[in-house]
C-alpha positions, 0 to 999 in steps of 0.5 A: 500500500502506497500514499497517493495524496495528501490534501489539506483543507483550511476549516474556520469558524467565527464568532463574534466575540474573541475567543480566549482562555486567558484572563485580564490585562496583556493576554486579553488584550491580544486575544482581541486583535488575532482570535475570533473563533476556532480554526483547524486544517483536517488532512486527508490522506489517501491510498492506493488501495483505496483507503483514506485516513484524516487528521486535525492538526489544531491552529492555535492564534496563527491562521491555520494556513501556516500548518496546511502549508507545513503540510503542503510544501514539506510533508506532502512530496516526503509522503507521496509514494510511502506505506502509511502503515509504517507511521512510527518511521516516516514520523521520525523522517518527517520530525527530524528533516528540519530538526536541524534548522530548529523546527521541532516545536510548535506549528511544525510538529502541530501538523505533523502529529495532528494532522500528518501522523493523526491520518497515517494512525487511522485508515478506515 
């Protein structure tokens, strides 16, 4: 079984009031300005044979097209053509190619775990 696609899809939902679990002062304040709802990139990927998994890979306060372009432009052409049950290896693959240019953390491993590794886990 082989990957064959890998497809983001950017899901936004607003309100009207900004949403924040932070209290008062600063971080309130913030929260204003850049949160107005929840976000989300769903990653859909699809097999061969036919299967598809998907993953949510959360967005935090950044616009969720920052985790479908990780997905997209760097995880995607590294996926293509792979067995997605082997998920623990192409993990690592993916986790460790900018790991020396300090990506490990944050938006970078957001999408891959949520969205990347979340749609390799489960194929139904």
């Amino acid at each position: 079984m082989r990957i064959t696609d890998v497809t983001t899809y950017v899901v936004k939902a607003y309100v009207g009031k900004p949403v924040t679990g932070f209290r008062g002062g600063f971080y309130e304040d913030v929260a204003s300005r850049i949160s107005h709802g929840f976000t989300a990139v769903y990653v859909k990927i699809t097999t061969d044979e036919g299967l598809i998994g998907w993953g949510e890979a959360i967005a935090r306060e950044a616009p969720p097209e920052a985790a479908a372009a990780v997905i997209n432009s760097l995880f995607k052409p590294m996926l293509i053509g792979k067995d997605p049950l082997d998920n623990e290896v192409l993990w690592e693959q993916l986790f460790s190619a900018m790991r020396i240019r300090g990506h490990y953390a944050g938006y970078y491993v957001e999408a891959l775990s949520g969205g990347v590794d979340l749609a390799m886990g489960y194929q139904g």
